[in-house]
N, C-alpha and C positions, 0 to 999 in steps of 0.2 A: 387335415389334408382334404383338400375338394376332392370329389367323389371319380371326376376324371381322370386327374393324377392319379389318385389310389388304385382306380382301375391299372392304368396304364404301367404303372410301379408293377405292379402285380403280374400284368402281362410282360415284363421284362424280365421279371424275374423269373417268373415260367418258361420262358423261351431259352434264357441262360442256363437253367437247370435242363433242359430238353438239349442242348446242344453239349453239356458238357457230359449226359449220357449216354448220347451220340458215340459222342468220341472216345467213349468208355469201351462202349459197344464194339467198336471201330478199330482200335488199338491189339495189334496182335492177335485179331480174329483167324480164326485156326480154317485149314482146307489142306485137301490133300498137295504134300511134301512138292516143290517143281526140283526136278533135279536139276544144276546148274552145272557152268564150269567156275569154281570159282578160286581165284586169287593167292596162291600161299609163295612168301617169300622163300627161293631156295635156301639163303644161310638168313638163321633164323635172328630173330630180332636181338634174344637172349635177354640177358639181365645188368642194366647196365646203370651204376651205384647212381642214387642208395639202393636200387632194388636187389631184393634177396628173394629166391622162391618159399623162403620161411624166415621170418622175422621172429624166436620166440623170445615170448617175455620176462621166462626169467633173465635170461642173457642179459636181453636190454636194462632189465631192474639192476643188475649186478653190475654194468659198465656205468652207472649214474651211483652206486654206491655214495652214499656221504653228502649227495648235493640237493640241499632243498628244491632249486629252481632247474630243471634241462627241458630241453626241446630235442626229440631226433627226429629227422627228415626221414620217413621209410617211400614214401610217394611220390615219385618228382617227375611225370610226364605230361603229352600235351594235350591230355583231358582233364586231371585232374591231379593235386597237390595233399598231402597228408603227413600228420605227424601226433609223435605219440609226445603229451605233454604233461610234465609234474610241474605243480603250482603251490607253492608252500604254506603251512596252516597263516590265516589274515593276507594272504595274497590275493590283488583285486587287477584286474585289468584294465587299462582306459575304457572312456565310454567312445564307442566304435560303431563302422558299419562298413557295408563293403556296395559301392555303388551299382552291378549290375548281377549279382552271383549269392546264391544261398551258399549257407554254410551250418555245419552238422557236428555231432560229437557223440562219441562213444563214452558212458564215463564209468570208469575202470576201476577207479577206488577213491575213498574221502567223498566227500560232498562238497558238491558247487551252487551255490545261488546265483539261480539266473534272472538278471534286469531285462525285461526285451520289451521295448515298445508296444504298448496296445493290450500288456498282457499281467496280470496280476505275477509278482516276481513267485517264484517256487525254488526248492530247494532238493536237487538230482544228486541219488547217491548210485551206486555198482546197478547196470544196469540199464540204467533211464538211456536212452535214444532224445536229443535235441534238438533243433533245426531253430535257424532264426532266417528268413526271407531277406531279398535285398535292400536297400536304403529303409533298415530296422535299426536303431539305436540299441544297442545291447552291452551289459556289462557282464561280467563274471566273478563271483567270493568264494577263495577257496572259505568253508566256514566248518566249526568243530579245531581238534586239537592236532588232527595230522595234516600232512598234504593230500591233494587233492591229484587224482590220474585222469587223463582223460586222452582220447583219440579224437583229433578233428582232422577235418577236410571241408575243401574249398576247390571251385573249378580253378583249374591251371593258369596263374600268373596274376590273381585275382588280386586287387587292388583296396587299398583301405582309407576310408574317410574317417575326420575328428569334428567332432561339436568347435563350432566358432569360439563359443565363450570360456572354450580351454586355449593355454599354450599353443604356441604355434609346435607343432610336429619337427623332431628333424630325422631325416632319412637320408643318406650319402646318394647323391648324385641327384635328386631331384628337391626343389622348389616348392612348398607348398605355396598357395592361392587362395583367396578367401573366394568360397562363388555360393552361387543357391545351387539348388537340386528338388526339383518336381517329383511327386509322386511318391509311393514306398508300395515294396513287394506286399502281396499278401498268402495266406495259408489257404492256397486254391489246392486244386485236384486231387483230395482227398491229405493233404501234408497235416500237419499239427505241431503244436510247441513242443510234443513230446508223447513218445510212448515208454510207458516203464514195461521193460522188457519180462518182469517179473510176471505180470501177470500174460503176458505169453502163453508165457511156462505153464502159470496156474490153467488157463484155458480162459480166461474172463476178459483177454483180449484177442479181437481177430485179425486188427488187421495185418497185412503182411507186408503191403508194401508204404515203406520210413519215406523216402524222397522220390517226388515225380518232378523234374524238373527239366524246361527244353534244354538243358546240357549238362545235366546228370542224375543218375537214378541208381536209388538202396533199395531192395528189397529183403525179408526177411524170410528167410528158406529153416524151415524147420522139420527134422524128421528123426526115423531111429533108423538104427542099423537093422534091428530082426526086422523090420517089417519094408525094407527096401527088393526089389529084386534083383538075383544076381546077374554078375557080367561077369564075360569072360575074358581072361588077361589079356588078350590081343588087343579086348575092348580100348578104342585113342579117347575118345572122349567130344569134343569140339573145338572149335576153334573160333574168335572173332577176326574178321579181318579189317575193321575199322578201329579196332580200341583195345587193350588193355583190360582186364579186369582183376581186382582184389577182393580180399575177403578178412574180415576181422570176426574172429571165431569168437560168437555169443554164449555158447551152453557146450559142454562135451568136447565129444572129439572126431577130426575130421582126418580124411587122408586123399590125399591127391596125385595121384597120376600127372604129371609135369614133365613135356615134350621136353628133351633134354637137361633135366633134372633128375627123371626115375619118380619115385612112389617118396612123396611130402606126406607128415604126417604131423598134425596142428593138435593146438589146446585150448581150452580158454584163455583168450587174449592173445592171441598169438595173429600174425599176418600174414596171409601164404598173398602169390605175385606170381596173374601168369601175362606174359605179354603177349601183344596183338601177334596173328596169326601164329601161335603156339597151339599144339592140342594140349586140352587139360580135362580130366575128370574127375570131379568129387563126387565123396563121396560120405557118410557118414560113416561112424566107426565107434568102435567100443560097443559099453552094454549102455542102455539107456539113452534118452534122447539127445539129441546132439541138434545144433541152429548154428550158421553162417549168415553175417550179413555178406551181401553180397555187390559192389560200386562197380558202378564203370557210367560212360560219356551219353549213353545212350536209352532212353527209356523202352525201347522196344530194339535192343539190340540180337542181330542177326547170329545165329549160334549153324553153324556150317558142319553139318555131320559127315563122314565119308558114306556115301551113297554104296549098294553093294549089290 
């Protein structure tokens, strides 16, 4: 490389790394609280199917009894889509990608090998956190002798692309098209192919937040019960008033305060559901540490406390 370029490569890249610390900087920088008037609908949003304000998973294990392959839809509003998915042992899924929208996974039990563009394949068992970016080519093996569990999500209505040199697709009601497609997401503001959750736990990983993405965002909330402080039962909690938020319970046990539900109380694996403008409080629970991932639409979503 001529000595120009190399400079100037260098000074781009310095600049990019200076603007994306910026905005690091910049994101959710903390000052004192403005108190507002803000926005709650008089009759509340509520819970409306599939959502449940606890989804737990034995249940769900128990109504799929006997069937290698199911899919249940727990997630279905207008930020984002989720579902909890058994994939039977040598169950492989087409090679795919989704044209403008990451997409993520929880993976619950068995192991999966994952194929993802750009990335030496690995093999995710109970645990591991995935994410594959947009127009990424990726496959999925359930691999070993049982099935495979897993929780994915994808932003709301999100749309799926096939390799040319397979089959034409068929999907009821629409037309597939042969076209090109420019460009492919990458693993910017801090995302990765994967964090194994395990080492969390262990402490030999930090980070905490899974998905930074301009239309939805994971982070990983980790604590105990003894060393939280208390609140008193009047305590409401907050409330979004742009989105929805869920949680798919990592470690322990958690328990939620749920505006028109009462006091939700979660497990490993388990998915509690509070909708937009509901107050909800979590909280950790039991002995020992206890972690929520925690999804909603918004990477710096607005948490509305009652002012007092």
């Amino acid at each position: 490389m001529k000595p120009f370029l190399k400079t100037s490569f260098v000074l781009l890249i310095g600049s990019s790394a200076l603007l994306v610390h910026l905005w690091a900087q910049n994101m959710g920088q903390k000052g004192d609280p403005q108190v507002v008037w803000a926005p709650k609908s008089v009759k509340m949003t509520g819970w409306v199917a599939p959502h449940k304000p606890v989804w737990k998973l034995p249940e769900i294990l128990a109504s799929h009894k006997g069937q290698a392959n199911w899919t249940l839809n727990v997630v279905n509003d207008e930020h984002l889509h989720a579902d909890y998915i058994q994939m039977a042992a040598g169950g492989k899924t087409p090679r795919r990608m989704h044209p403008d929208t990451r997409e993520w996974w929880v993976i619950q039990d068995g192991q999966i090998r994952f194929t993802i563009d750009g990335q030496q394949p690995f093999v995710a068992s109970k645990g591991y956190l995935v994410q594959v970016p947009y127009r990424n080519f990726y496959t999925m093996e359930t691999v070993g002798d049982k099935p495979s569990l897993r929780f994915e999500v994808n932003v709301a209505h999100a749309k799926t692309l096939y390799p040319a040199d397979a089959p034409m697709p068929k999907l009821p009601g629409f037309d597939f098209v042969k076209t090109t497609v420019a460009s492919r997401g990458i693993y910017d503001q801090g995302n990765r192919p994967f964090i194994d959750f395990n080492e969390v736990v262990s402490g030999k990983e930090k980070q905490r937040r899974f998905i930074a993405d301009d239309r939805a965002v994971s982070n990983i909330i980790f604590g105990d019960a003894a060393q939280q402080k208390p609140v008193a039962d009047s305590e409401k909690g907050h409330f979004h008033p742009e989105c929805a938020e869920f949680w798919f319970i990592l470690l322990g046990k958690m328990e939620y305060k749920l505006e028109g539900a009462g006091m939700v109380y979660a497990d490993q694996g388990d998915i509690v559901y509070a909708p937009r403008m509901q107050w909800h409080r979590p909280r950790f629970s039991g002995t020992g540490p206890a972690c929520r991932l925690a999804m909603n639409g918004y990477q710096d979503i607005a948490h509305m406390f009652e002012a007092h």
